[in-house]
Every structure is written in C-alpha cells, then in structure tokens.
N, C-alpha and C positions, 0 to 999 in steps of 0.2 A: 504494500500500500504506500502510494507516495505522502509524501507531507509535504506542507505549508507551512508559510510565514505566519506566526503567531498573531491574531486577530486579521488575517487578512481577508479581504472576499471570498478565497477561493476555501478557505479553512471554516468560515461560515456555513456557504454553498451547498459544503459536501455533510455537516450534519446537516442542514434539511433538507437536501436531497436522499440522505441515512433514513431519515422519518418516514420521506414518503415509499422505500422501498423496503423498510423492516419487515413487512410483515409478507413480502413474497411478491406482492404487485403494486402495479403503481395505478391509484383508482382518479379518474378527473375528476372527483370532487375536491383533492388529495391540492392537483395543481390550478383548478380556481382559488380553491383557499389562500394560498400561497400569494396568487396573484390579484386578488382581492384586498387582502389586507394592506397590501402594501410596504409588507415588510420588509422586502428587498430593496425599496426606497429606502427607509428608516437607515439600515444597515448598510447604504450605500453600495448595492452590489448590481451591475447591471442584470438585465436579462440574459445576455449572451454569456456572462462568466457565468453566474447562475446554472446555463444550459451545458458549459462547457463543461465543467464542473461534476455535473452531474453523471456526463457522457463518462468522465474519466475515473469518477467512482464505479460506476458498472465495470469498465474493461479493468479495473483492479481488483476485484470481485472476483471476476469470472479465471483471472490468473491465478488469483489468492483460496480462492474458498474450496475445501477440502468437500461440500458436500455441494454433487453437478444436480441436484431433482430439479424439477422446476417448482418454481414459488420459494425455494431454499434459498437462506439468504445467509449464511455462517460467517458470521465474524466473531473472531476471539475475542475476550472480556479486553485481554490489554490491548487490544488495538485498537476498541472501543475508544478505553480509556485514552492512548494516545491520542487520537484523532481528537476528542474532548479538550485535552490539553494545550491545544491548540487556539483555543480562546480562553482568554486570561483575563480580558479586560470584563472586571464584574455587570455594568452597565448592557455590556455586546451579551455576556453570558445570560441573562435576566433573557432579553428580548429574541436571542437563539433560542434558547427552551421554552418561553412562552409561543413562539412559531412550531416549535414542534408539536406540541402539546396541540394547538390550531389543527396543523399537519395530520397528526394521529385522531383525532376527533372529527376529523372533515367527514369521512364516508360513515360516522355514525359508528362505528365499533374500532375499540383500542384492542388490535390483538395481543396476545401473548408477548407475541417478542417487540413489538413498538413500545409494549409495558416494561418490558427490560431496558431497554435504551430509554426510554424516558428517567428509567429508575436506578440507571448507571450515569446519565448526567447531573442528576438530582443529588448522586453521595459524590459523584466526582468535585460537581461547583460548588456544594455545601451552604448554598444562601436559596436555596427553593423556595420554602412556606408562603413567603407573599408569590411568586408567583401561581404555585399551582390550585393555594389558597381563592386566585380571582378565578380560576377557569373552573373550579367547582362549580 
C-alpha cells in the first residue's frame, strides 16, 4: 500500500474512499453523499484527486489483499492503522471521520466491516465522542 504526505489530499481521499468500499461494494448512495455534503470542498480536495485516489486504493488492494472473493475487501489492522496515521491534524481528523460515518450511513446499513474501520479510526484518533455523538 502506498503512503502519503501526512494530512495531504491524497491521504484524506483514500480513507473515504476506504469507507465507501469496506464493506465489498461501492453503492451511489455511498458517492452522492460524498458529493452532496461537500466535504471534499471543506477539506480542500478536488474531485479529480478524490477520483485519483480512489482508482489507486483499488489497484493496491487488488496487489495487497490476501483474500481474491468478490465483495472481499482484506486489509490488515496495521495498515488500517497506518493509513489512519496519516492525518494528524485533529481538526482534518474530526471532519474525515464524521465523512465516513456520512459514507457508511448513506445506503442505510453500516456493515460489519465499515463498523470496524469506523471503530479502528475512532481508538486510532482518540477525540471521537462529539463527533459520533452528533451522527447519532
């Protein structure tokens, strides 16, 4: 899996691009949401890096990930974690995980493993409560 420049677009990008493919598929309720909110404004991230981004999490995936099924999406904890690590800046961190949380919520059911990666960002940044607190 490649890395990123610590808070940069591209290291944003790719957890909510993470969000909308944890759970095996990627639903267009998933990328209205995304694109509705306006988050990728907020966070200063074009569209196109956004898309870029996203293209380049799949093809690391599909090199990286130990199980081929389809809807199988296997990422190890620490690479979760590393990926995570990648935003630092608490403010970015706050407004990335309340996007994912959008993300995960769009098509109406958080599955299993979007529950994990929400719930691996959440011990990873360690300031959660107000945000997941408002999405209740």
């Amino acid at each position: 899996m490649r890395s990123y420049p610590t808070d940069s677009p591209k290291a944003m990008s790719r957890l909510l691009a993470l969000a909308m493919i944890a759970d095996g598929r990627l639903a267009p309720q998933e990328l209205k949401t995304l694109h509705r909110s306006g988050l990728l404004g907020v966070l200063r991230v074009s569209e196109d890096t956004f898309d870029e981004t996203a293209g380049e999490l799949c093809q690391d995936l599909l090199a990286t990930s130990r199980k081929r099924e389809p809807g199988m999406v296997d990422i190890e904890p620490d690479t979760i974690d590393r990926l995570l690590a990648e935003v630092q800046d608490p403010a970015l961190r706050a407004t990335v995980l309340k996007g994912m949380l959008e993300i995960a919520r769009a098509d109406s059911v958080i599955d299993h493993r979007e529950r994990r990666l929400l719930r691996r960002a959440v011990n990873a940044w360690a300031e959660p409560e107000s945000v997941l607190d408002t999405a209740a």
